[in-house]
C-alpha positions as protocol buffer text, in pm:
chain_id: "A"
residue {
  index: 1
  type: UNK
  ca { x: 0 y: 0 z: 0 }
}
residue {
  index: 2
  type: UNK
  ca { x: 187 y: 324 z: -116 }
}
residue {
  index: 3
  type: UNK
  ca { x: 198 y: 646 z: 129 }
}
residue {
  index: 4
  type: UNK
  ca { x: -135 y: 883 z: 19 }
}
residue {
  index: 5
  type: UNK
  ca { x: -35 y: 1230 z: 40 }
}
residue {
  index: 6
  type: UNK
  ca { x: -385 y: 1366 z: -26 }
}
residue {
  index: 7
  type: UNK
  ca { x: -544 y: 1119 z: 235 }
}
residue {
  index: 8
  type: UNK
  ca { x: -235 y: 1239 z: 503 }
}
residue {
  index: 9
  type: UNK
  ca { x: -301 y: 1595 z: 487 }
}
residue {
  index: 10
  type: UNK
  ca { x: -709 y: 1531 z: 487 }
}
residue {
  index: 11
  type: UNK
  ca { x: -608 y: 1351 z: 844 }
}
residue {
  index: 12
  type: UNK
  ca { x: -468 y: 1680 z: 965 }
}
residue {
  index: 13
  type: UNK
  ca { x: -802 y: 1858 z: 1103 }
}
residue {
  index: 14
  type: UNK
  ca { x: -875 y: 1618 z: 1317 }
}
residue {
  index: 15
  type: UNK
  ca { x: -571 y: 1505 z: 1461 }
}
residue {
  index: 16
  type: UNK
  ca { x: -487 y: 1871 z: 1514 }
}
residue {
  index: 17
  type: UNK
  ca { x: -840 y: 1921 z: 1651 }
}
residue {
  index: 18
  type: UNK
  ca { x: -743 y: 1678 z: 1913 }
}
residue {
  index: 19
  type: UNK
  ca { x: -459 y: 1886 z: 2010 }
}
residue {
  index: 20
  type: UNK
  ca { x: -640 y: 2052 z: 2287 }
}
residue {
  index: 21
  type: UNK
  ca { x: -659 y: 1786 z: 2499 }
}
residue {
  index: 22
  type: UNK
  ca { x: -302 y: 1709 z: 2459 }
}
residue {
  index: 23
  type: UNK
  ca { x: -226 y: 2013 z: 2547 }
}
residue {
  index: 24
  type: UNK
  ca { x: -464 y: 2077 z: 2893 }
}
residue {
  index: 25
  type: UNK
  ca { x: -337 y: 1717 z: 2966 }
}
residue {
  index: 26
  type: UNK
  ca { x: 48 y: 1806 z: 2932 }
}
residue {
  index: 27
  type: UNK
  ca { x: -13 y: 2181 z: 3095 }
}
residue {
  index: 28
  type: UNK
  ca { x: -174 y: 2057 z: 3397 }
}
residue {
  index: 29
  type: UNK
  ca { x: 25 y: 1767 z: 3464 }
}
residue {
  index: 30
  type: UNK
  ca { x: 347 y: 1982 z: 3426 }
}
residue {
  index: 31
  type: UNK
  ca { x: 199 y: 2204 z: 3670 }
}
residue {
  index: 32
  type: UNK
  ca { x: 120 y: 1948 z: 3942 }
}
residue {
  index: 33
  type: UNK
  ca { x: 399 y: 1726 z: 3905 }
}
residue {
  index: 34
  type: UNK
  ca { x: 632 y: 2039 z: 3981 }
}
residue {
  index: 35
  type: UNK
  ca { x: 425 y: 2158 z: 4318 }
}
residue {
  index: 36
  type: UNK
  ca { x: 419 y: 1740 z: 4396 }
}
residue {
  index: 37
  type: UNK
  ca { x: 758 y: 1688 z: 4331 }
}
residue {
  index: 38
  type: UNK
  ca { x: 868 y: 1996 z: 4503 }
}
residue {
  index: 39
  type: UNK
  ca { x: 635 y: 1937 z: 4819 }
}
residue {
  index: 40
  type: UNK
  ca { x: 805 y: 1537 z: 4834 }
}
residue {
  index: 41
  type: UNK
  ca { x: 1124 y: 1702 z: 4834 }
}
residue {
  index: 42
  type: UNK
  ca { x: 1047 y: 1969 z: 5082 }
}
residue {
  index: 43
  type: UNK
  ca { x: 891 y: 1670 z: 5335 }
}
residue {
  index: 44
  type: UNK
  ca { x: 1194 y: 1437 z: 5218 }
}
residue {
  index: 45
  type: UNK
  ca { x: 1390 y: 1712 z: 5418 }
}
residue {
  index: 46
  type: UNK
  ca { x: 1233 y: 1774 z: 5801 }
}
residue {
  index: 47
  type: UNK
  ca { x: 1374 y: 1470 z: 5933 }
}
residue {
  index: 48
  type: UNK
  ca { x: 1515 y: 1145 z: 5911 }
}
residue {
  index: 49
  type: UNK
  ca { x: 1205 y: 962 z: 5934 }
}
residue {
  index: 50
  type: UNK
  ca { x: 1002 y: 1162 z: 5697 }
}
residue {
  index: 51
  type: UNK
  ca { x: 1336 y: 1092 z: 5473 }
}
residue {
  index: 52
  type: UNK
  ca { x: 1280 y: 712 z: 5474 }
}
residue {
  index: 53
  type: UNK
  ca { x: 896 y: 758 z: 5391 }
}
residue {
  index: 54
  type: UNK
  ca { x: 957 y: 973 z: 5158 }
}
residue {
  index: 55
  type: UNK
  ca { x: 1276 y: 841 z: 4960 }
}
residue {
  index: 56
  type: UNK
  ca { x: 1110 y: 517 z: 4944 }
}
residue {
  index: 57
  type: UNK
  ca { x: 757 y: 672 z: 4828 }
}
residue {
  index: 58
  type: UNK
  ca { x: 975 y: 834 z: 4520 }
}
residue {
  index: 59
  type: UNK
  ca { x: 1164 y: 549 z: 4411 }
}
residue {
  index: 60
  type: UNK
  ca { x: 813 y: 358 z: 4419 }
}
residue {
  index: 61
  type: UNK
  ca { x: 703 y: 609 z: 4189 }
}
residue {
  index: 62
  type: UNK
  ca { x: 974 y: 582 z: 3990 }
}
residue {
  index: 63
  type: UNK
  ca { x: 1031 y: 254 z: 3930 }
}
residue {
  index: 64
  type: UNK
  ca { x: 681 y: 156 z: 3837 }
}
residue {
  index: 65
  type: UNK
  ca { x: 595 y: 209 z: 3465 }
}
residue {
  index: 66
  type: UNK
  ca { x: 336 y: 502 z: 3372 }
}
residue {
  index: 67
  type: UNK
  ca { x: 110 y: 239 z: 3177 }
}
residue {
  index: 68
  type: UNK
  ca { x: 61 y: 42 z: 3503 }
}
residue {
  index: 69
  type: UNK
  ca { x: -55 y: 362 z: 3712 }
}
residue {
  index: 70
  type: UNK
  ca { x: -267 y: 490 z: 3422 }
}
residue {
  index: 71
  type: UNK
  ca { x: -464 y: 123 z: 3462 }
}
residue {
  index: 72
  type: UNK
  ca { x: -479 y: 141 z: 3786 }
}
residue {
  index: 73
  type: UNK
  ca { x: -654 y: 441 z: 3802 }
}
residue {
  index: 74
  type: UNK
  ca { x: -884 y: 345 z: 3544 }
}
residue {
  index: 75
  type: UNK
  ca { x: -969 y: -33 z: 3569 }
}
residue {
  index: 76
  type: UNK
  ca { x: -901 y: -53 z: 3957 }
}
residue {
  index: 77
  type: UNK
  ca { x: -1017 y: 264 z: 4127 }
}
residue {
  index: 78
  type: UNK
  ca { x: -1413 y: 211 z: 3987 }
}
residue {
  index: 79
  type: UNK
  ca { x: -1406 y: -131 z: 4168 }
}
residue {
  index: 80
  type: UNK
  ca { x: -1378 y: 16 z: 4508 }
}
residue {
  index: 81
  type: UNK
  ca { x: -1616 y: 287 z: 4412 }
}
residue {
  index: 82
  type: UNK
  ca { x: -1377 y: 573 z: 4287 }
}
residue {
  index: 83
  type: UNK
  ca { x: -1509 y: 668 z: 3942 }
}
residue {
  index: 84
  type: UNK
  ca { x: -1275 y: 922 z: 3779 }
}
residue {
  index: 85
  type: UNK
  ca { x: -1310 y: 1124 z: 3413 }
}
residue {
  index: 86
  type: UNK
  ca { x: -1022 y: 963 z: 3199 }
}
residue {
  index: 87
  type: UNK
  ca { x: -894 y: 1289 z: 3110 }
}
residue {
  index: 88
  type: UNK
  ca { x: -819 y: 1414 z: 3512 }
}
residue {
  index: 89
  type: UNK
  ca { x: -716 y: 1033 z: 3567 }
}
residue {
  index: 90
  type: UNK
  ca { x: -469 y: 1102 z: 3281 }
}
residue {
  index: 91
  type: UNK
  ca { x: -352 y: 1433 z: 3475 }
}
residue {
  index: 92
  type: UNK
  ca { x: -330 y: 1272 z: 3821 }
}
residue {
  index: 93
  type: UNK
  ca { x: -119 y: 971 z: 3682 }
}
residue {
  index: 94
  type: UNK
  ca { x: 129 y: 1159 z: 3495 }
}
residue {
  index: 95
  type: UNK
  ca { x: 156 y: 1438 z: 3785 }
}
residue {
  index: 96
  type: UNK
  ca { x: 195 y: 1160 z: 4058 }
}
residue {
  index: 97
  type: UNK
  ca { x: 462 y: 973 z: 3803 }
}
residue {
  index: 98
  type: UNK
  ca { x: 660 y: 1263 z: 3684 }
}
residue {
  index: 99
  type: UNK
  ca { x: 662 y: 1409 z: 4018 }
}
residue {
  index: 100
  type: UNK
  ca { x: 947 y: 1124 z: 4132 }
}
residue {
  index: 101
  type: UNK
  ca { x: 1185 y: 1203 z: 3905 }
}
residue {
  index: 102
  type: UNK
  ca { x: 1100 y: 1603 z: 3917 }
}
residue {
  index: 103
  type: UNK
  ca { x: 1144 y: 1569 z: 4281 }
}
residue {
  index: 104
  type: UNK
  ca { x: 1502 y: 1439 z: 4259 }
}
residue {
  index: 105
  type: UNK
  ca { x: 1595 y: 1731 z: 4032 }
}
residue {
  index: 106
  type: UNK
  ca { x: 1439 y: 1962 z: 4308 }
}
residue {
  index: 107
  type: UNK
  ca { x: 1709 y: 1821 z: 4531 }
}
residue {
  index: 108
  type: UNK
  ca { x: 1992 y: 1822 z: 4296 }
}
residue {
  index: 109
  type: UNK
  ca { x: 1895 y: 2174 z: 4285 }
}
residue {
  index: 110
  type: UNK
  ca { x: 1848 y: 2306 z: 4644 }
}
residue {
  index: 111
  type: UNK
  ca { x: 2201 y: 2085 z: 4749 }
}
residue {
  index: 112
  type: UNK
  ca { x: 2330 y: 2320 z: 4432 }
}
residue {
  index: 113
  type: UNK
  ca { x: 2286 y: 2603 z: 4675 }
}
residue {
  index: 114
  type: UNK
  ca { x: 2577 y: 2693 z: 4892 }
}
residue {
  index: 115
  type: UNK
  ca { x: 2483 y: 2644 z: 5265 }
}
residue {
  index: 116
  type: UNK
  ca { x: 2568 y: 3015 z: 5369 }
}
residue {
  index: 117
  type: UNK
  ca { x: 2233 y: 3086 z: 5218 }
}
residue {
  index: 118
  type: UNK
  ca { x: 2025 y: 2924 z: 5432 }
}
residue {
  index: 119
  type: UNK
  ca { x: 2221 y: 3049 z: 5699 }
}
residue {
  index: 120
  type: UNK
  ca { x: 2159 y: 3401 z: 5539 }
}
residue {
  index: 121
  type: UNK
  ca { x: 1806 y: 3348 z: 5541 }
}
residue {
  index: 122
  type: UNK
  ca { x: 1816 y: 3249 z: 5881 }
}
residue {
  index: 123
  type: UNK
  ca { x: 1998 y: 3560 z: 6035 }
}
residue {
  index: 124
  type: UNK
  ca { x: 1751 y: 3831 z: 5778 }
}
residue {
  index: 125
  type: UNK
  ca { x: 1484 y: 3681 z: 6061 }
}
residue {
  index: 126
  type: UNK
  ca { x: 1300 y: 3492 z: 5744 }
}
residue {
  index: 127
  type: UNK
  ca { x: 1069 y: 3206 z: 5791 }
}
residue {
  index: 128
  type: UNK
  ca { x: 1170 y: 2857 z: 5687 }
}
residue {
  index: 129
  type: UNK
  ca { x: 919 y: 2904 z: 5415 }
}
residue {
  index: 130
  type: UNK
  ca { x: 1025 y: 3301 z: 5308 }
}
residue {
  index: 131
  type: UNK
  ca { x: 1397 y: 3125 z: 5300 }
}
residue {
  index: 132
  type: UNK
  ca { x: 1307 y: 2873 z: 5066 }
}
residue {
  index: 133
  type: UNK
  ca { x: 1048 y: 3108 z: 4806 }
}
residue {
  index: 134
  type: UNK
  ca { x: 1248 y: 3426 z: 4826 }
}
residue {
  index: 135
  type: UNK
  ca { x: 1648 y: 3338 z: 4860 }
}
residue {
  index: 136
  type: UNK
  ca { x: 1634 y: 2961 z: 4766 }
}
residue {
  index: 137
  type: UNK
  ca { x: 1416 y: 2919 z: 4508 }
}
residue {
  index: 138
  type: UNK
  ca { x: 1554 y: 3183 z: 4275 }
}
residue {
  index: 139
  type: UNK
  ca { x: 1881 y: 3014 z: 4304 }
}
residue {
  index: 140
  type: UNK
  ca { x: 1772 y: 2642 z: 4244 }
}
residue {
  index: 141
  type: UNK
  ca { x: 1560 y: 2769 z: 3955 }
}
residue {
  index: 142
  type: UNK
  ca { x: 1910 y: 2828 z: 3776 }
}
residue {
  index: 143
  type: UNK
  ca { x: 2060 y: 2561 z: 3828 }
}
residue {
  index: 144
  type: UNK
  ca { x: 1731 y: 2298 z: 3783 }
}
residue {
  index: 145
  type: UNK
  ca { x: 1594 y: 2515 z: 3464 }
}
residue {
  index: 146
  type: UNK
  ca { x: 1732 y: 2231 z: 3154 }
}
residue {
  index: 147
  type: UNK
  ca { x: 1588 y: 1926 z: 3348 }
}
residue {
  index: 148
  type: UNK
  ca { x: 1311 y: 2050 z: 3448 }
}
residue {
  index: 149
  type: UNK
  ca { x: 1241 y: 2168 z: 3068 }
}
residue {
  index: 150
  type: UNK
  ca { x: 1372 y: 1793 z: 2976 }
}
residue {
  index: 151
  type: UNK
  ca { x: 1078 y: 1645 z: 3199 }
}
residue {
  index: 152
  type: UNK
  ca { x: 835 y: 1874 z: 3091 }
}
residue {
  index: 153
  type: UNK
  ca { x: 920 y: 1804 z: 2748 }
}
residue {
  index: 154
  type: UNK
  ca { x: 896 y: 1446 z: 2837 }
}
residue {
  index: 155
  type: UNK
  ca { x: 578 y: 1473 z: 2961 }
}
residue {
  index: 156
  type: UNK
  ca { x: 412 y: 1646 z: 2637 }
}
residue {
  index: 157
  type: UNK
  ca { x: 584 y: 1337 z: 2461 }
}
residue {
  index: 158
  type: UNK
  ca { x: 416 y: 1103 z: 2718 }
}
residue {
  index: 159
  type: UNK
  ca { x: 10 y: 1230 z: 2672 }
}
residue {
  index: 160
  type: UNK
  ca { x: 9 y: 935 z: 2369 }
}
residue {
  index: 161
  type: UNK
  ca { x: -4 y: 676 z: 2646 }
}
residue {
  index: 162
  type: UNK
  ca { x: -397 y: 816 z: 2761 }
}
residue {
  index: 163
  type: UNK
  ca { x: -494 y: 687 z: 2371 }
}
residue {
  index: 164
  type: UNK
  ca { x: -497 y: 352 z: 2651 }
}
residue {
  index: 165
  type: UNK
  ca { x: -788 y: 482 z: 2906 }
}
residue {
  index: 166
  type: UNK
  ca { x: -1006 y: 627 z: 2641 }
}
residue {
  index: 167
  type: UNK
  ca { x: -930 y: 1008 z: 2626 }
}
residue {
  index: 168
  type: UNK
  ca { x: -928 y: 1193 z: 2261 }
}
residue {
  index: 169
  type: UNK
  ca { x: -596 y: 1350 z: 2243 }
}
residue {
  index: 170
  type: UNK
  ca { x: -376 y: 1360 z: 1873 }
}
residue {
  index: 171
  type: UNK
  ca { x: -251 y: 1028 z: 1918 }
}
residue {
  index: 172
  type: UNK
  ca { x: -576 y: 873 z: 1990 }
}
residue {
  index: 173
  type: UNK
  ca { x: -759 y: 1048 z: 1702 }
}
residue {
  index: 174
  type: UNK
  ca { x: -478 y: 904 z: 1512 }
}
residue {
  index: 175
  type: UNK
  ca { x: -521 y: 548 z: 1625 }
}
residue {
  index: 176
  type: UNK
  ca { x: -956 y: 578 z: 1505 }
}
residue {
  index: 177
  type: UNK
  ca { x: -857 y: 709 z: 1220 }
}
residue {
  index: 178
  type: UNK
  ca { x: -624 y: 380 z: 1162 }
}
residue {
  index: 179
  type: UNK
  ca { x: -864 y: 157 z: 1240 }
}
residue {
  index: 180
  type: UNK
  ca { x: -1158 y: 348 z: 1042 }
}
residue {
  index: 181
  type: UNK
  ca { x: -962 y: 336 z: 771 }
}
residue {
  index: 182
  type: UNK
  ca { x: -698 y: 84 z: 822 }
}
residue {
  index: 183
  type: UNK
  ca { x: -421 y: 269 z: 657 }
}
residue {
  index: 184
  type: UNK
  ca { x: -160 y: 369 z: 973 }
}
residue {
  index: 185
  type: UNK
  ca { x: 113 y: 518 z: 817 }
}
residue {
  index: 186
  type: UNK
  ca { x: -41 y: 817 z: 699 }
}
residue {
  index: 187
  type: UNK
  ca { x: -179 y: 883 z: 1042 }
}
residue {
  index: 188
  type: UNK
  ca { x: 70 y: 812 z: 1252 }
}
residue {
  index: 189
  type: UNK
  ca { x: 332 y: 1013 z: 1094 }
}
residue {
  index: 190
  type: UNK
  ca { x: 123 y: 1289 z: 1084 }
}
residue {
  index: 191
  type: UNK
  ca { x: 115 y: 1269 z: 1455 }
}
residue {
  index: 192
  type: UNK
  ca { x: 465 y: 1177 z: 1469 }
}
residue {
  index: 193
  type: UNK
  ca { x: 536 y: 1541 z: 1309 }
}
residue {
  index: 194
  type: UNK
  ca { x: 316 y: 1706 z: 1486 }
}
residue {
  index: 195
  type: UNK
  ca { x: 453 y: 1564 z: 1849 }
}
residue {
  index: 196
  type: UNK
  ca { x: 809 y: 1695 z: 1651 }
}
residue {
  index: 197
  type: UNK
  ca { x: 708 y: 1998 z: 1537 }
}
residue {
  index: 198
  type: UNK
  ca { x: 630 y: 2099 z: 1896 }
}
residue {
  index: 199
  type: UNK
  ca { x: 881 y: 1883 z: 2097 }
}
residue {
  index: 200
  type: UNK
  ca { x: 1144 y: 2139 z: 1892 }
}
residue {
  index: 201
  type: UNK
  ca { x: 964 y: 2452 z: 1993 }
}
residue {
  index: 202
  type: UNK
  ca { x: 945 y: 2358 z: 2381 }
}
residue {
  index: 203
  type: UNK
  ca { x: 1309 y: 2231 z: 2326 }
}
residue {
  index: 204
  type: UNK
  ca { x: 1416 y: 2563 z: 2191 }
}
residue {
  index: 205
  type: UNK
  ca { x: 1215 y: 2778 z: 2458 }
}
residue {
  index: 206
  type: UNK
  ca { x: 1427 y: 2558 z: 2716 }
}
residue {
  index: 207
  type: UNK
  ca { x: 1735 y: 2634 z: 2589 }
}
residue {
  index: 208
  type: UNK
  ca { x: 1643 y: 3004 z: 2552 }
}
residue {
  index: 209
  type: UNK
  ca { x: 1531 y: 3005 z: 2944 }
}
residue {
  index: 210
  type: UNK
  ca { x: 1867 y: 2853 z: 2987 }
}
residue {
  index: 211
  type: UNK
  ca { x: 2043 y: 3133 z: 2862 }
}
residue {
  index: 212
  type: UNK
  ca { x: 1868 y: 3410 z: 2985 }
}
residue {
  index: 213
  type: UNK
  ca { x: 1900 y: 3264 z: 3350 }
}
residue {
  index: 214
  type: UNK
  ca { x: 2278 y: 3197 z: 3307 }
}
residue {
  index: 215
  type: UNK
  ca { x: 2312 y: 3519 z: 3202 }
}
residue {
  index: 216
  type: UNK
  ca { x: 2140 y: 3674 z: 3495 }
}
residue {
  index: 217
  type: UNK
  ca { x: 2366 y: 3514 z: 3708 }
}
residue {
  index: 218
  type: UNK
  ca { x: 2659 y: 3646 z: 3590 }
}
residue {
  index: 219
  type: UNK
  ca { x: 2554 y: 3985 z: 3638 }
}
């Protein structure tokens, strides 16, 4: 079966109508995996039990694959009575997922900071919380701004996997269109270009946030 140009591009309207979703999905879940993985981190740190719980509630995130949590919340939750729209079940399993791995760049960035500053803090009478939003944060954004960009990134790259639980985003209006049809290829790399297309612009608006905060520093 050879590629059909004129059946690709009449694909395009609704897999780019579908965008939306991807888009809310990827936006929100960027959003709450940062406060989640920031808020683990921030508990990881007021004490050595809270450390344990907390070290060992991020590597369980971590090491258990997105697919599995996405079916959990979808097949398992209704059984005990929890009934869920796909599309926030979608947003609460890639938050909770991405917010493991976002929460050890949180620490990578706050142990970036040189101690003095929390001392600093400290002595300007500041609050453990002021410290941390007014003299730490700015600080660790620098240093956390191109993995945190990578995740998010990675997350926009990961909204294909709700096609699974039902919710209409590009790649799932992709998939009906495949099976309506039963020609993939034109489909799929339509999708495939327009997850590119995108995946380049975030990429370049990281690096450009980059920049702009490494230059700030050296001022």
């Amino acid at each position: 079966m050879s590629f059909d140009l004129a059946f690709a591009l009449s694909t395009v309207p609704k897999i780019a109508g579908a965008l939306g979703s991807t888009i809310v999905v990827a936006i929100l879940s960027c959003i709450f995996a940062a406060l989640l993985g920031f808020g683990l981190e921030t508990v990881r740190r007021t004490g050595p039990l809270m450390g344990y719980a907390m070290r060992f509630a991020i590597d369980f995130i971590r090491s258990t694959p997105l697919l599995v949590q996405l079916y959990f919340f979808y097949f398992v939750l209704p059984v005990y009575g929890i009934k869920l729209p796909a599309l926030l079940i979608g947003v609460i399993a890639m938050s909770i997922y991405y917010s493991g791995y976002l929460a050890e760049v949180f620490k990578s960035g706050i142990d970036g900071v040189a101690k003095g500053q929390f001392e600093a803090a400290k002595a300007l009478g500041l609050s453990r919380l002021q410290g941390v939003l007014l003299v730490i944060a700015p600080q660790m954004l620098r240093n956390i701004a191109a993995p945190m960009g990578n995740y998010f990134i990675g997350i926009f790259k990961s909204t294909p996997y709700l096609a699974a639980i039902a919710v209409h985003e590009s790649f799932g209006a992709a998939l009906d269109i495949a099976s309506d049809t039963f020609r993939y290829t034109e489909p799929m790399l339509v999708v495939g270009a327009l997850f590119l297309a995108i995946a380049l612009v975030l990429a370049w608006l990281v690096r450009r946030l980059e920049e702009r905060l490494a230059l700030s520093a050296r001022r």
